[in-house]
VOGU-3710 file (C-alpha; in Angstrom, 3 decimals, decimal comma):
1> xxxxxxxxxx> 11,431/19,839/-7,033  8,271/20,343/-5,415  4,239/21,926/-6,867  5,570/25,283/-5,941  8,778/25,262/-7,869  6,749/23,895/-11,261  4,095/26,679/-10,289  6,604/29,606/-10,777  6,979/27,769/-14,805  3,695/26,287/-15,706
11> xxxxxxxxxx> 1,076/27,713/-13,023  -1,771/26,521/-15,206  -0,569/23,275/-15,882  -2,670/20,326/-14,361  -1,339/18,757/-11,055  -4,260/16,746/-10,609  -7,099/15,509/-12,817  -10,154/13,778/-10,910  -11,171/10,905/-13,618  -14,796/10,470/-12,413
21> xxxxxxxxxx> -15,575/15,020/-12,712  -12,612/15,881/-15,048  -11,934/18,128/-12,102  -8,224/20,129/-12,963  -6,262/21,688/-9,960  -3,147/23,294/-11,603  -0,052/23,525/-10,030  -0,725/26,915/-8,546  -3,592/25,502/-7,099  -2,004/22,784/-5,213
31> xxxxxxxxxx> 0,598/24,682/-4,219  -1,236/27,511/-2,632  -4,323/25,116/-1,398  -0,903/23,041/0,344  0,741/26,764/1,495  -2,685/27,603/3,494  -2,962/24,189/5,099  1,230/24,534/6,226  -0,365/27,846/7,852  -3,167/26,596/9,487
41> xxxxxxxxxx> -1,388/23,460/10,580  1,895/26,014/11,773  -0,698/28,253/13,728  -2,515/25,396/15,644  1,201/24,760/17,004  2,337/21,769/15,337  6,026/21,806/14,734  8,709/19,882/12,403  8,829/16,061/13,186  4,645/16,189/14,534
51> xxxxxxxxxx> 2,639/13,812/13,278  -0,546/13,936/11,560  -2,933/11,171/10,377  -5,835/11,818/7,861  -8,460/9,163/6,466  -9,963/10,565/3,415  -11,076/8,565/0,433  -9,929/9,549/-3,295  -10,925/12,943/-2,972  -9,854/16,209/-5,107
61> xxxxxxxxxx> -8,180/18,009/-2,349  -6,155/14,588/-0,942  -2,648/16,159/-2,748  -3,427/19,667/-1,265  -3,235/17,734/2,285  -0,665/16,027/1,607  2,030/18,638/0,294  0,410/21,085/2,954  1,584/18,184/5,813  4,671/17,761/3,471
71> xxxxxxxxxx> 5,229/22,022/3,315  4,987/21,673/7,208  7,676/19,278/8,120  5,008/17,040/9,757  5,362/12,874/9,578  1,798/12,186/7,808  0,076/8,937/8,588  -2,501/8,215/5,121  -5,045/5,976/7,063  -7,072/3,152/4,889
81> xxxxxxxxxx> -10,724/4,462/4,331  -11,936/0,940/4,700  -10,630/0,326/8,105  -12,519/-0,417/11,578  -13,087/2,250/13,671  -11,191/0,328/16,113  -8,403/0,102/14,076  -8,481/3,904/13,080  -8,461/4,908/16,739  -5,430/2,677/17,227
91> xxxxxxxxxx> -3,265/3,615/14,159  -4,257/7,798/15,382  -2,463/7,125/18,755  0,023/4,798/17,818  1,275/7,318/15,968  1,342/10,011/18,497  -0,903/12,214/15,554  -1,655/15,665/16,970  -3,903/16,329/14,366  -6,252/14,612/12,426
101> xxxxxxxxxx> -8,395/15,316/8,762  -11,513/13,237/7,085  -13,882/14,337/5,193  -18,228/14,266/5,474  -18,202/10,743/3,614  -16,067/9,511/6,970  -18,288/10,934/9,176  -19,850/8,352/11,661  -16,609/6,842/11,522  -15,109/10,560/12,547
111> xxxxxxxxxx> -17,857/10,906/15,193  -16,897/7,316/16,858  -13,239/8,285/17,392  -13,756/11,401/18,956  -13,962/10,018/22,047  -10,853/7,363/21,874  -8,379/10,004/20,738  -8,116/12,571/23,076  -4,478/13,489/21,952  -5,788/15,064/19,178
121> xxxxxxxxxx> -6,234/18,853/19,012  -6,904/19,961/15,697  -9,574/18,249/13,646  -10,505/19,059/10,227  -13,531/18,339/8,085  -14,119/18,306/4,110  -17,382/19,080/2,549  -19,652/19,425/5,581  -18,850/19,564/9,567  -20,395/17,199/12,443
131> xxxxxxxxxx> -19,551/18,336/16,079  -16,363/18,140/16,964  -14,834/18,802/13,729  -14,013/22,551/11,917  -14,408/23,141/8,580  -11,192/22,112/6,401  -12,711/24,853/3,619  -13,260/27,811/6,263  -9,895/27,458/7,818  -7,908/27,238/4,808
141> xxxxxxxxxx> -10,123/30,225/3,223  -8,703/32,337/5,753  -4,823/31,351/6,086  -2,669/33,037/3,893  -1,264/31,292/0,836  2,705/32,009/1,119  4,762/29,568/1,819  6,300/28,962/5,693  9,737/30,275/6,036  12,772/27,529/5,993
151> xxxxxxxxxx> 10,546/24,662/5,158  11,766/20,954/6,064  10,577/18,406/3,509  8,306/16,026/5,657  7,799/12,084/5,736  5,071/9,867/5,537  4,914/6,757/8,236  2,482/4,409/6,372  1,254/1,569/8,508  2,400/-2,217/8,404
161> xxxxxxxxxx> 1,843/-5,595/10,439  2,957/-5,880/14,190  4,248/-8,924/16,123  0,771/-8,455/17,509  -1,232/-8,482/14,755  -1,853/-4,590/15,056  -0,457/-2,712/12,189  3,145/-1,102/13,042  4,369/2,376/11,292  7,140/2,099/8,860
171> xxxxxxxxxx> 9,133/4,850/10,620  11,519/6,267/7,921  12,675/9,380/9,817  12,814/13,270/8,416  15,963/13,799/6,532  16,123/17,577/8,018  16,196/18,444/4,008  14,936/21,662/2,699  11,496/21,117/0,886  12,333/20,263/-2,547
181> xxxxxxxxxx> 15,511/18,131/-2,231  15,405/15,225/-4,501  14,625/11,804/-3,303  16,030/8,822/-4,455  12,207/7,598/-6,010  12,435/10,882/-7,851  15,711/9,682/-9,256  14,511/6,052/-9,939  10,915/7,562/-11,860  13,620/9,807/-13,692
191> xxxxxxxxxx> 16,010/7,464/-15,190  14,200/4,382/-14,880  10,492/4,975/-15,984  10,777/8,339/-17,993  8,564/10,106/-15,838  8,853/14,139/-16,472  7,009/17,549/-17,169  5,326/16,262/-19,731  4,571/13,028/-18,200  0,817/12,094/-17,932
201> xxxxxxxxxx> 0,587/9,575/-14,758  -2,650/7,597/-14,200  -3,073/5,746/-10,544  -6,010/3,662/-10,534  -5,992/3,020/-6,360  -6,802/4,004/-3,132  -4,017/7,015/-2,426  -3,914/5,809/1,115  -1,238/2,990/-0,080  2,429/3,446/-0,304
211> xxxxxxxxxx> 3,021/2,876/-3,769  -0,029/5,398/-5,275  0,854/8,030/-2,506  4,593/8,229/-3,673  4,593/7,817/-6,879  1,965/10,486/-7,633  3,757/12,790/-5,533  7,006/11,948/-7,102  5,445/12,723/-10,516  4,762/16,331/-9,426
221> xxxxxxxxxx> 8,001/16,549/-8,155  8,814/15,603/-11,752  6,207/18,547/-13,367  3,593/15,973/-14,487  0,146/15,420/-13,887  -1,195/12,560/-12,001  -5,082/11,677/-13,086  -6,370/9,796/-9,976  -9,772/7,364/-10,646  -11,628/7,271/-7,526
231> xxxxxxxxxx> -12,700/3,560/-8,007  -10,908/0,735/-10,865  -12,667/-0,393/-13,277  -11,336/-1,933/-16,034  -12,648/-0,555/-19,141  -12,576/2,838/-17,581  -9,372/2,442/-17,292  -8,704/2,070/-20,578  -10,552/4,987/-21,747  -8,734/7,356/-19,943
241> xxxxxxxxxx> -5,592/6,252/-21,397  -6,930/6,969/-24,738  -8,903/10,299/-23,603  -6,024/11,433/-21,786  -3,049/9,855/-23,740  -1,695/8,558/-21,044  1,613/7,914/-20,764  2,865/5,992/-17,389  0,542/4,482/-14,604  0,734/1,894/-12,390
251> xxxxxxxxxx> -0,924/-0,780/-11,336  -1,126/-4,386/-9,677  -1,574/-7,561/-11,289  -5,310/-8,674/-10,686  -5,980/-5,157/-12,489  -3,964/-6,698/-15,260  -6,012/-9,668/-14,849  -9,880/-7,955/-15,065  -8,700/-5,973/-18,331  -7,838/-8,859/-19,685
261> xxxxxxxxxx> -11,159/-10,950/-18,885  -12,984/-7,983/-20,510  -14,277/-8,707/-24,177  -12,622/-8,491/-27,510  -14,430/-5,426/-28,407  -14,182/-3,746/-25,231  -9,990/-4,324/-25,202  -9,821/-3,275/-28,138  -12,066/-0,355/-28,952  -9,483/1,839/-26,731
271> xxxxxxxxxx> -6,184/2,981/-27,642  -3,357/2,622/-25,440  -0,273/3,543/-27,867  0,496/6,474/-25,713  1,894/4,566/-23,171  4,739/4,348/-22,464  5,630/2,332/-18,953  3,165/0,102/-17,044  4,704/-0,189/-13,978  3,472/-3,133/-11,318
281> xxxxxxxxxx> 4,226/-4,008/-8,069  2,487/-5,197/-4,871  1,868/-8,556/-5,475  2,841/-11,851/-7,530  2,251/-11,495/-11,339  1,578/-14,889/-12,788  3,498/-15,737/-15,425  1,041/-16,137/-17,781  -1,004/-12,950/-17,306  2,560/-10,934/-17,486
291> xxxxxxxxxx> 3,035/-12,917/-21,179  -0,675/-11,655/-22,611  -0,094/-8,315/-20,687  3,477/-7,708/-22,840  1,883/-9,300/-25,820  -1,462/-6,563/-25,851  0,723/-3,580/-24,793  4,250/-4,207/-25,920  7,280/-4,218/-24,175  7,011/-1,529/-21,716
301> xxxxxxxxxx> 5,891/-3,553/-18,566  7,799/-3,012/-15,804  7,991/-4,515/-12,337  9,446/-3,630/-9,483  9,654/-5,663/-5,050  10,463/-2,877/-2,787  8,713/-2,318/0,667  7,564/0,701/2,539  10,679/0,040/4,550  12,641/1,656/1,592
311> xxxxxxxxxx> 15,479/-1,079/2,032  15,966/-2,320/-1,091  14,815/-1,976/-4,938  14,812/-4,852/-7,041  12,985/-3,897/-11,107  13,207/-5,496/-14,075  11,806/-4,302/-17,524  10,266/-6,652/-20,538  13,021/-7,886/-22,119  14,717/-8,487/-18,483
321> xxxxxxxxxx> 11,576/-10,634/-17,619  11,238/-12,541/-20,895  14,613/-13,349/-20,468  14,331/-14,797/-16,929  10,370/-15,161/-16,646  9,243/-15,044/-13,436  11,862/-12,993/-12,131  10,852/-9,938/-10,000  13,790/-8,414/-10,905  17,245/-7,751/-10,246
331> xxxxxxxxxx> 18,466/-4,810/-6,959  19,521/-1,610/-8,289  20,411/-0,108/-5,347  21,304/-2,704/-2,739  23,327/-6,161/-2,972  20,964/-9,330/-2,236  21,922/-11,863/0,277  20,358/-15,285/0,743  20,700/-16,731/4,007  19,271/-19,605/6,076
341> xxxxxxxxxx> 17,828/-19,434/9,261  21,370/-19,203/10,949  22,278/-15,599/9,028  24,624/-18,201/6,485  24,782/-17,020/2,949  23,023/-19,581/0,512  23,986/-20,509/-3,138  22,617/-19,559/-6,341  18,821/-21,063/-7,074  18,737/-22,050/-3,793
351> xxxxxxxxxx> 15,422/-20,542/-1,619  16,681/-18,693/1,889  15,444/-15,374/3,703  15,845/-12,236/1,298  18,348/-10,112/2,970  19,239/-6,382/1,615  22,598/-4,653/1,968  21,952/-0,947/1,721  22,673/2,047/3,853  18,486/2,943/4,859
361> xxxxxxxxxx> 17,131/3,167/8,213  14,097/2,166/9,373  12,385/0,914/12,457  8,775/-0,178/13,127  7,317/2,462/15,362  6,434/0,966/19,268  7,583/-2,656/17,907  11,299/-3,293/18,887  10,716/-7,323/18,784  9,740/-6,526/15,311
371> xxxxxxxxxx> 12,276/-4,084/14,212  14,548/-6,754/15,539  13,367/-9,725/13,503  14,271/-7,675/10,075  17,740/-7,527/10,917  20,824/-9,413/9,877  20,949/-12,261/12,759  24,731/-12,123/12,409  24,999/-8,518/13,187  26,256/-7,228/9,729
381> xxxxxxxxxx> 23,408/-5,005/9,144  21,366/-6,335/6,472  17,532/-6,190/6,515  14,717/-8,252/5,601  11,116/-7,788/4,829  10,786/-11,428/5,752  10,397/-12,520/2,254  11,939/-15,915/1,085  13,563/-16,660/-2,733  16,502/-17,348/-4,796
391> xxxxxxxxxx> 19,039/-15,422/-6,801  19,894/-17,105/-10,640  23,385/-16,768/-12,098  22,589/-13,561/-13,542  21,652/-12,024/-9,965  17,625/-11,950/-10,781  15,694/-12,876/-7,500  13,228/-14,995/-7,573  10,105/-14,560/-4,724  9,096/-18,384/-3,529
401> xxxxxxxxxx> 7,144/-17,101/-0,330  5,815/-14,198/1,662  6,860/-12,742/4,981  4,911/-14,903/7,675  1,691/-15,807/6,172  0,674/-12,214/4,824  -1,828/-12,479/2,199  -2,054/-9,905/-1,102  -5,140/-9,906/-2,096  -5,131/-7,679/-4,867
411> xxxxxxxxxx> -2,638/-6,111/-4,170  -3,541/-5,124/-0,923  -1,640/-6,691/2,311  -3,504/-8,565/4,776  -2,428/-9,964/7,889  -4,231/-13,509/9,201  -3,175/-12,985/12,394  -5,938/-9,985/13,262  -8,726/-12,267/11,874  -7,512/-15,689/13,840
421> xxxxxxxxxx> -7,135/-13,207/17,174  -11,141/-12,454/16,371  -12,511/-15,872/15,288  -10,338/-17,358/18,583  -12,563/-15,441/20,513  -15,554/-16,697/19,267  -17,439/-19,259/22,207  -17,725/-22,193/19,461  -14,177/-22,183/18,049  -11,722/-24,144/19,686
431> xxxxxxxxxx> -8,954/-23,390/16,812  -8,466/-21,404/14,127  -5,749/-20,521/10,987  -6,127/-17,821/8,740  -4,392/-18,000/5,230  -4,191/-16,977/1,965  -5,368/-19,562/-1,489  -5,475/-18,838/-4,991  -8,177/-16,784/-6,302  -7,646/-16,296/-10,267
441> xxxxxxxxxx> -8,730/-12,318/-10,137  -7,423/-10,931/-7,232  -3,807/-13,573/-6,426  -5,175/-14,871/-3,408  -8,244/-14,583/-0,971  -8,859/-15,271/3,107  -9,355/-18,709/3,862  -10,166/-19,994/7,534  -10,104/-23,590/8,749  -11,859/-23,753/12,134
451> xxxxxxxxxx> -11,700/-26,557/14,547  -15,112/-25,935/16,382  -16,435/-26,751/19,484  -18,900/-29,130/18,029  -18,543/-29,986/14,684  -21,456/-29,501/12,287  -24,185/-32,039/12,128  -25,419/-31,350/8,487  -25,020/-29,044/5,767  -27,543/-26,589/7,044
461> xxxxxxxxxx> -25,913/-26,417/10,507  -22,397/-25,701/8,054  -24,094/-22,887/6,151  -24,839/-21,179/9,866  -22,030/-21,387/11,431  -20,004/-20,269/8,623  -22,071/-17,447/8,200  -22,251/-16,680/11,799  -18,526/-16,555/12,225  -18,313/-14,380/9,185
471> xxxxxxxxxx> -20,360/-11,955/10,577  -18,269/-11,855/13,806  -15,129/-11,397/12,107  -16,745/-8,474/10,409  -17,997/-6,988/13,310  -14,429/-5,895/14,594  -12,219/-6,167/11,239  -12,509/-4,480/7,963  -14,112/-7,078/5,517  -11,006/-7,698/3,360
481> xxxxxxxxxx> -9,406/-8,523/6,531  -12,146/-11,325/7,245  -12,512/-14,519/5,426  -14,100/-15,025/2,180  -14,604/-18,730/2,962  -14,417/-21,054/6,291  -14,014/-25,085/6,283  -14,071/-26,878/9,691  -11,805/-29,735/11,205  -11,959/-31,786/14,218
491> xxxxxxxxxx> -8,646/-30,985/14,317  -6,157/-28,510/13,434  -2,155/-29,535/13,012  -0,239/-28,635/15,882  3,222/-29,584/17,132  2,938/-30,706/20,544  5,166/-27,466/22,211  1,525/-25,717/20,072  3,253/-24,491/17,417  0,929/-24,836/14,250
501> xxxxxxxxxx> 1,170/-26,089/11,427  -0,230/-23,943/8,802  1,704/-24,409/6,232  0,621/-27,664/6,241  -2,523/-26,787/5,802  -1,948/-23,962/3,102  0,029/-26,233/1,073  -2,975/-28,273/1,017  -4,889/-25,567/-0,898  -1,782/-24,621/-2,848
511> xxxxxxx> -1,107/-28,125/-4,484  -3,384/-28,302/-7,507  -3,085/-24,294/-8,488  0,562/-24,596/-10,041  2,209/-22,152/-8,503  3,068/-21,226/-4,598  2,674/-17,504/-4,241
//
């Protein structure tokens, strides 16, 4: 299904509910606001298997753009709002987008890449213009609101790490499909999470990640409607399950862990019985928070590991986890291998690189080397996301470590190499490693450990350089990206071929926090 198929049903029902304005767009809405943009898009000459990128934050017309890209047959690239301008500009021609859409709260950003994207030919403004951009309102205003004949469904290609520290798109690849077909999240929000017509979906985050984008557009596949909060906060939160009576949302574990910290009165003053599945994902769930989470809202947590890449699905519900706690789950749609380093198949409980069976494609877009490193090294046509864990008896996988050294941070992915290519270039660091250490809100937080030039004479001369390297960082990398803390060495651990160490220095961190993800 697709907005334009629940339109012809239920025009008036809500597609989208803005939590901050109460803003409703129904379903006709979307569907003819997403019809338009296909036409404008169509008429400025971009054809089936273009891309486009937009960077937009939470806004009420971000479903419009997407379903209008989606109408169109385009590959859409969501872009973080919080990124670099630098790193906008490269993730806009990296992916080859043709066209690009922001919106007046982007616009010095939107200014600074006009000149370091020249492939661009169509760009589109919300709620104002600067030069170089036409109005998104006046252009859709004019295009007609029937759909595009023989519609292709289109693909997003959301953005990961590279071998080089730049992000890499996830390319998935358009499946050629008339607009509508199901998809096999539709099939898993179906059966698995009860998601339908009369489904009321809350997504606390930023749309621009893979989990929000999908799974509200999945639930209007479905007929529901998706309330989208512009910002988390945790009490909110909870009142707009009880205004609303919601009934499925999901979320990531440090959100788990702020409602949670909030007081008695506050938890409890809102009323949450309408709910019906909590999903999370994203990031470790400590064991503990999942028990007071399951104890407050009953058994209707669910969890699911699963990358962008689409390779594999691994979910488990309440009584699955409380059964085998600490399990992320066990694969629903894949078999699990556990192999060593040489590609050899490990026994149960025992920790090797988490391999999935399944018949996806993908390949990271302009990144062979890494496209190459998530295969099977024996040729059999597994794939990894790089992660490392165990399978019990019972088949439940167990995550004991992260691809590389990425750091979640609230659920939000963040790769230490961009940071350490920065601070390396800074004239009084001699070595650097980024890494991630616990943080009890958000999972884990940026750590640097610099081996200087000089080393710090006192505790004022710290405080400065800290701060000074900070700032750097900042300077070229969004802050979540930059470190949240720096300690210095007069020496970093390095094997003498220069390999380092840094595990040895994250376990360092790890040791005393009782767990080691």
């Amino acid at each position: 299904m697709f907005p334009g198929a629940i339109a012809q049903d239920a025009p008036n029902r809500p597609a989208v509910i803005m939590a901050s304005s109460g803003q409703v767009i129904s379903f006709k809405e979307l569907d003819e606001g997403a019809n338009r943009l296909s036409q404008v898009l169509r008429n400025a000459g971009l054809k089936v298997g273009d891309h486009i990128a937009f960077c937009i934050e939470n806004h009420p017309r971000y479903f419009e753009i997407l379903w209008g890209c989606h109408y169109a047959g385009l590959i859409y690239t969501a872009c973080s709002s919080r990124l670099t301008t630098d790193e906008l500009s490269y993730i806009i021609n990296d992916c080859g987008a043709k066209a690009f859409i922001t919106s007046k709260y982007k616009a010095d950003q939107a200014a600074e890449v006009l000149a370091t994207t020249p492939n661009v030919s169509l760009r589109l403004m919300l709620d104002g213009t600067i030069s170089g951009y036409d109005s998104y309102e006046q252009a859709v205003a004019t295009a007609p609101s029937t759909a595009l004949e023989n519609r292709i469904d289109g693909v997003d290609m959301l953005y990961s790490s590279g071998t080089t520290g730049r992000p890499k798109g996830i390319k998935l690849g358009l499946a050629m499909t008339p607009v509508g077909t199901p998809t096999s999240l539709s099939t898993l929000c179906s059966m698995l999470f009860g998601i339908d017509k009369d489904s009321i979906y809350l997504s606390p985050a930023p749309l621009y990640h893979a989990a929000p984008l999908r799974f509200t557009m999945t639930t209007h596949r479905l007929g529901g409607t998706a309330i989208i909060m512009e910002h988390f906060d945790p009490e909110e939160y909870l009142r707009l399950i009880a205004n609303h009576k919601v009934t499925h949302s999901q979320l990531v574990p440090t959100m788990f862990v702020r409602m949670l910290k909030l007081d008695k009165d506050s938890r409890t003053k809102y009323e949450t019985s309408s709910l019906k599945c909590a999903i999370h994902a994203a990031a470790p769930c400590p064991v503990e928070v999942k028990r007071q989470m399951i104890d407050w809202w009953g058994p209707i947590i669910h969890e699911y590991y699963a990358g962008s890449e689409g390779n594999g699905f691994v979910y488990c519900n309440s009584e699955q986890w409380l059964a085998h706690p600490g399990t992320v789950g066990i694969a629903i749609n894949a078999t699990i291998h556990i192999c060593d380093d040489d590609g050899t198949e490990l026994p149960i409980n025992e920790s090797g690189t988490v391999f999935f069976e399944s018949k996806v494609e993908f390949e990271y877009h302009n990144d062979p080397e890494k496209t190459k490193s998530s295969r099977d090294p024996l040729g059999r046509g597994w794939t990894t996301l790089g992660d490392v864990g165990y399978l019990d008896k019972d088949n439940f996988l167990y995550l004991t470590d992260r691809k590389a050294f990425m750091i979640i941070s609230g659920g939000v992915n963040i790769y230490p190499q961009e940071s350490e290519n920065i601070l390396i270039n800074h004239p009084k660091v001699v070595d650097v490693a980024v890494f991630g250490v616990p943080n009890e809100e958000f999972g884990e937080e940026v750590k640097a450990v610099v081996q200087p030039v000089a080393m710090p004479k006192n505790d004022q001369e710290l405080k400065d350089l800290e701060a000074e390297l900070k700032a750097f960082c900042r300077a070229s990398l969004a802050d979540l990206k930059c470190p949240r803390s720096i300690d210095f060495r007069a020496e970093l651990p390095r094997h003498p071929t220069g390999k380092l160490y840094k595990r040895l220095l994250k376990d360092e961190y790890w040791k005393n926090s009782g767990r080691a993800i």
